[in-house]
C-alpha positions in Angstrom: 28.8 -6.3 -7.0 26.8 -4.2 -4.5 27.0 -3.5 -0.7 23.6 -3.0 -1.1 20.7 -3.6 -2.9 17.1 -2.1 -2.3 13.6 -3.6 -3.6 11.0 -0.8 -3.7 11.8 3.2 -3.3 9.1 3.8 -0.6 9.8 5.6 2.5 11.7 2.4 3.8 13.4 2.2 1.1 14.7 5.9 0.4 15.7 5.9 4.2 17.2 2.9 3.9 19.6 4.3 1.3 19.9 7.7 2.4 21.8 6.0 5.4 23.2 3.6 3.7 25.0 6.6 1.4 26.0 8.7 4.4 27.3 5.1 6.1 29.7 5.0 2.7 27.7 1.9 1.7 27.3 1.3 -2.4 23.8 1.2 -3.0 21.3 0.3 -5.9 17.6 0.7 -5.3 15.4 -1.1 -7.9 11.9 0.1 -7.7 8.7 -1.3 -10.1 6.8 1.8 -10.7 7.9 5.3 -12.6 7.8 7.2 -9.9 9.4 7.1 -6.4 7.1 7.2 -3.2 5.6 4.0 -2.7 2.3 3.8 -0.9 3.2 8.0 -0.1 1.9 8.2 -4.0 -1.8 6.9 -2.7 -2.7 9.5 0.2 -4.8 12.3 -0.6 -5.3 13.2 3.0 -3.2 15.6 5.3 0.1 13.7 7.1 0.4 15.3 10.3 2.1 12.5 12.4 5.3 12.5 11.6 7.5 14.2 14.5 8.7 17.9 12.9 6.9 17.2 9.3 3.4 17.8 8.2 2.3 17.6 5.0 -0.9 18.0 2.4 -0.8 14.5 1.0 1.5 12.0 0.0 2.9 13.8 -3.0 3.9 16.5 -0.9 5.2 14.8 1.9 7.2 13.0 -0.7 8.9 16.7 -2.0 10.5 16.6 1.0 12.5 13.8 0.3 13.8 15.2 -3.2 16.2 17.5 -2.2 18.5 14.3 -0.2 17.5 12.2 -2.9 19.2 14.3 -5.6 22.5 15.3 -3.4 22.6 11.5 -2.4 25.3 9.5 -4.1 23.2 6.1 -4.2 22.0 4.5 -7.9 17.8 4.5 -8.6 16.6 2.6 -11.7 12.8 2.8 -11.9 10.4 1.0 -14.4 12.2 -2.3 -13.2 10.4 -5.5 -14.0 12.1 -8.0 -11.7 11.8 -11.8 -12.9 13.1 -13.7 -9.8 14.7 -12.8 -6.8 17.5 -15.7 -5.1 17.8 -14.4 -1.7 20.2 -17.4 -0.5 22.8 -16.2 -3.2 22.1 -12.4 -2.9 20.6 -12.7 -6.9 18.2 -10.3 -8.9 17.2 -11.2 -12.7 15.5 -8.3 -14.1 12.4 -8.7 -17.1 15.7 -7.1 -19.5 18.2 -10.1 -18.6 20.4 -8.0 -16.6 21.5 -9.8 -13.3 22.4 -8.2 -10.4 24.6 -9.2 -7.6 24.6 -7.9 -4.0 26.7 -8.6 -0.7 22.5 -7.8 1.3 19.2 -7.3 0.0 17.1 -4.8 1.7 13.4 -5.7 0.9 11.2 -2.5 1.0 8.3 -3.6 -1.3 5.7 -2.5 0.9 1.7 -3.4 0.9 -0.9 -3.1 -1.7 -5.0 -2.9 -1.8 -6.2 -6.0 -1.3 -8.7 -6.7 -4.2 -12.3 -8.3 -4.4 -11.7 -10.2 -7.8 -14.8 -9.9 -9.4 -16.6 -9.8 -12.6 -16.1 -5.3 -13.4 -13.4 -4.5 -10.9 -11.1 -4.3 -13.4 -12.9 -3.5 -16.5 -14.2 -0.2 -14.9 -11.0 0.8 -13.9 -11.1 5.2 -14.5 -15.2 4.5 -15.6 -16.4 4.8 -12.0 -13.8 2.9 -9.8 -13.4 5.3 -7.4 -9.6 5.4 -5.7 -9.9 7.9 -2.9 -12.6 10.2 -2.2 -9.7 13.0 -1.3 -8.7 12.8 -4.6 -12.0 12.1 -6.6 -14.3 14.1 -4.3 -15.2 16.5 -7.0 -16.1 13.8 -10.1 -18.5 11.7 -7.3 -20.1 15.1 -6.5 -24.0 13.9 -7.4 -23.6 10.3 -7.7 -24.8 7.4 -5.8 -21.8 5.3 -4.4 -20.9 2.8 -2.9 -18.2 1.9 -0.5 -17.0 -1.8 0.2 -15.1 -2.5 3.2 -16.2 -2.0 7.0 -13.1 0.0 8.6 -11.6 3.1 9.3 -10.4 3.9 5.5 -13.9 2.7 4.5 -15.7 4.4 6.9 -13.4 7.4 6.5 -14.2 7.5 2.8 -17.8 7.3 3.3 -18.1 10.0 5.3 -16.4 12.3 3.0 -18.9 11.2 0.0 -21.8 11.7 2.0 -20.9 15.3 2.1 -21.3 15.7 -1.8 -23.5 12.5 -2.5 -26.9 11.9 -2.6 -26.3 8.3 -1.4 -24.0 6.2 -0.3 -24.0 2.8 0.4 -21.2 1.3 2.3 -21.5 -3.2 2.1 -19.0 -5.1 4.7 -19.0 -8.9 4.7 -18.9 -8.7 8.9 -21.9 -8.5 11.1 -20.6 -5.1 11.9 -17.8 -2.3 10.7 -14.4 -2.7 12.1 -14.1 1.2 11.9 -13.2 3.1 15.4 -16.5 4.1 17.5 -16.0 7.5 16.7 -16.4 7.1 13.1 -19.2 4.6 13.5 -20.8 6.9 15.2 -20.7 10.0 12.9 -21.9 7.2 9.8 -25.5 7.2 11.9 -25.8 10.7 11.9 -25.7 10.4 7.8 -29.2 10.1 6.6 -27.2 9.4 3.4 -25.6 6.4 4.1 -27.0 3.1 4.3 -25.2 -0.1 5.5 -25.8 -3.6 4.4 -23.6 -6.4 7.0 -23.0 -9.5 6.4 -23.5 -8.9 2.4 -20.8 -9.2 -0.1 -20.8 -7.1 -3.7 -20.3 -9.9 -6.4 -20.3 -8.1 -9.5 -20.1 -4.4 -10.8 -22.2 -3.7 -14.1 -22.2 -0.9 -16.5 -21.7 -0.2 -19.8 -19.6 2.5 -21.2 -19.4 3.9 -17.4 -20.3 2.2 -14.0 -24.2 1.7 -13.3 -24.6 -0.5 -10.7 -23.5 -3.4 -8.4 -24.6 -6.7 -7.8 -24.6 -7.5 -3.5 -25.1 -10.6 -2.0 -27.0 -11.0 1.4 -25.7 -13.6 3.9 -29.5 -14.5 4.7 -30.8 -14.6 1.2 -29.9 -16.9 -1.6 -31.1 -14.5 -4.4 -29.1 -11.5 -5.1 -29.7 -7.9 -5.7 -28.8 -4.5 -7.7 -28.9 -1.1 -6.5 -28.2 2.1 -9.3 -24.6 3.7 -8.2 -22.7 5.6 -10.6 -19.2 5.1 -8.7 -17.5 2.1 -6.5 -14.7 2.4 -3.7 -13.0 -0.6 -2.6 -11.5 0.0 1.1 -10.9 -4.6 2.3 -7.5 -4.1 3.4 -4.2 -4.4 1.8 -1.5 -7.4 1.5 2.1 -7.4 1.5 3.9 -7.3 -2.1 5.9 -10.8 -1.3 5.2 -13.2 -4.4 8.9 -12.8 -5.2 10.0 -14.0 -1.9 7.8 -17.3 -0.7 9.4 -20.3 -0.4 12.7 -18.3 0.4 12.3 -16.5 3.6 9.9 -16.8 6.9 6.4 -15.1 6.6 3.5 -15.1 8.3 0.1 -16.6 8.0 -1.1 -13.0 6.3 2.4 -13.2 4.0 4.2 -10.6 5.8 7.6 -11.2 6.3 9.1 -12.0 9.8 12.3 -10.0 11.2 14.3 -9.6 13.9 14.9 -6.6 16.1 17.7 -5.8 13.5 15.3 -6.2 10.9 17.0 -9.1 9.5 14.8 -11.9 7.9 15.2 -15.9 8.1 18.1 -15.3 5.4 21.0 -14.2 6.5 22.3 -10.3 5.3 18.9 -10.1 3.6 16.3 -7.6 5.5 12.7 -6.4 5.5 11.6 -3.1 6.3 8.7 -0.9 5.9 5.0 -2.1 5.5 6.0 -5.9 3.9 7.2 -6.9 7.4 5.2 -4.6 9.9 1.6 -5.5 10.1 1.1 -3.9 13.3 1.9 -0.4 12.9 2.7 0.6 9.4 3.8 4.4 9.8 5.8 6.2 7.7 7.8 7.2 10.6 8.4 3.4 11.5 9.4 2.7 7.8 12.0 5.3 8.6 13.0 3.9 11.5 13.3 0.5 10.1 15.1 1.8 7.0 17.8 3.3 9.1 18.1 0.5 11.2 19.3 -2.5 8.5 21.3 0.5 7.5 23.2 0.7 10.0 23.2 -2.7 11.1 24.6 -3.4 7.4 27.4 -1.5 7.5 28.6 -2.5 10.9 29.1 -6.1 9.8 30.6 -5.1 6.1 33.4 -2.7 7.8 34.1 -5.8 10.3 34.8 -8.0 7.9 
């Protein structure tokens, strides 16, 4: 039996049980992937927002946490399949059999890229999908891509490939990019770039590697292909709740709804981080949250 127990090991959650050691709280923090970092693990870009920290990328930013992680006194399993989570009874089944048992649930599971799910998205996977032109600027140098998404991480993207691209094409399903005016603005100075609205990619084609993509006009019933050797997919990203529906409040989007204590619709069970925060997900408010249920956690266990 656990004070506490944590699902996911992003920021949220590492804050969460950071303060939830130094509050004398016994903590487990179950987390899917091998490594620690959550969402930390998919920036390539600089952090330089968070008060008194800045950073290269996520993997960086992340070393920062290592040293507290290692003094802490707080159990981390990683590589945890969880099969079904009872949030009325405080209940975790894990893939293995194992059950675990908890007094609060902390849910830190954060957000994920949304995904087009269509025909080659998956099969060309490290063949030409493309996760982050930071990261994969130098293998798209002198290929046509093509970016699908119309704001600021799309735009963002596509303004970095220009720079080592012959062409890039970005296609958003909106009459016009969501990206901020500023970055709108520096896309029309690209002779590179070219930008089909209200159009919608269908299908990715290739081979052995990526060779083209199949887009859809809004106007035109009859599709058509243009050559690109790479494809980044920038539509958003959704919260990681599947475990949760039917159990707890969310919203029409899926994220989960809280109280100013970060509390959900069950009682000692809490969401922090991106899966309940669709308005400002920051690292620094993950913190925040984190700290937050913490605190608030350990103020009812030592009343009762």
């Amino acid at each position: 039996m656990h004070d506490v127990l944590i699902i996911g090991a992003g920021p949220a959650g590492l804050a969460a049980a950071l303060w939830c050691d130094q509050l004398g709280l016994d903590t487990l923090i179950l987390e899917q992937q091998e490594a620690i970092g959550g969402q930390l693990l998919s920036i390539y870009g600089p952090i330089d927002n968070y008060p008194g920290l800045a950073a290269r990328d996520g993997h960086e930013f992340l070393q920062h946490f290592s040293p507290q992680i290692t003094d802490a006194d707080f159990d981390l399993w990683t590589n945890v399949e969880i099969e079904s989570v009872d949030l009325s009874a405080k209940r975790v089944l894990l893939r293995s059999g194992e059950e675990l048992q908890s007094i609060t649930i902390i849910i830190a599971t954060g957000v994920g890229r949304r995904h087009l799910g269509i025909p080659g998205e998956k099969e060309f996977v490290g063949r030409g999908i493309i996760e982050s032109a930071a990261r994969d600027c130098n293998l798209s140098s002198g290929k046509d891509v093509c970016i699908i998404g119309g704001g600021d991480a799309a735009a963002e993207n596509a303004l970095m490939l220009a720079e080592v691209c012959p062409t890039v094409t970005i296609v958003n399903r909106g009459k016009k990019l969501r990206a901020r005016k500023e970055f709108v603005e520096r896309l029309q100075t690209k002779h590179c770039i070219t930008t089909f609205t209200e159009s919608e990619v269908t299908r990715i084609l290739g081979n052995d590697e990526l060779e083209a993509v199949e887009i859809r006009r809004r106007d035109s019933l009859k599709p058509f292909q243009i050559a690109v050797r790479g494809v980044l997919i920038r539509i958003g990203v959704e919260p990681k709740t599947d475990l949760f529906r039917d159990q707890v409040q969310l919203d029409e989007k899926g994220y989960i709804g809280v109280t100013s204590q970060q509390e959900t619709s069950v009682h000692n069970v809490f969401a922090i981080g991106d899966v309940s925060n669709p308005l400002a997900p920051t690292i620094s408010g993950a913190a925040g949250a984190g700290a937050t249920a913490a605190k608030i956690i350990a103020s009812r266990l030592n009343n009762r």
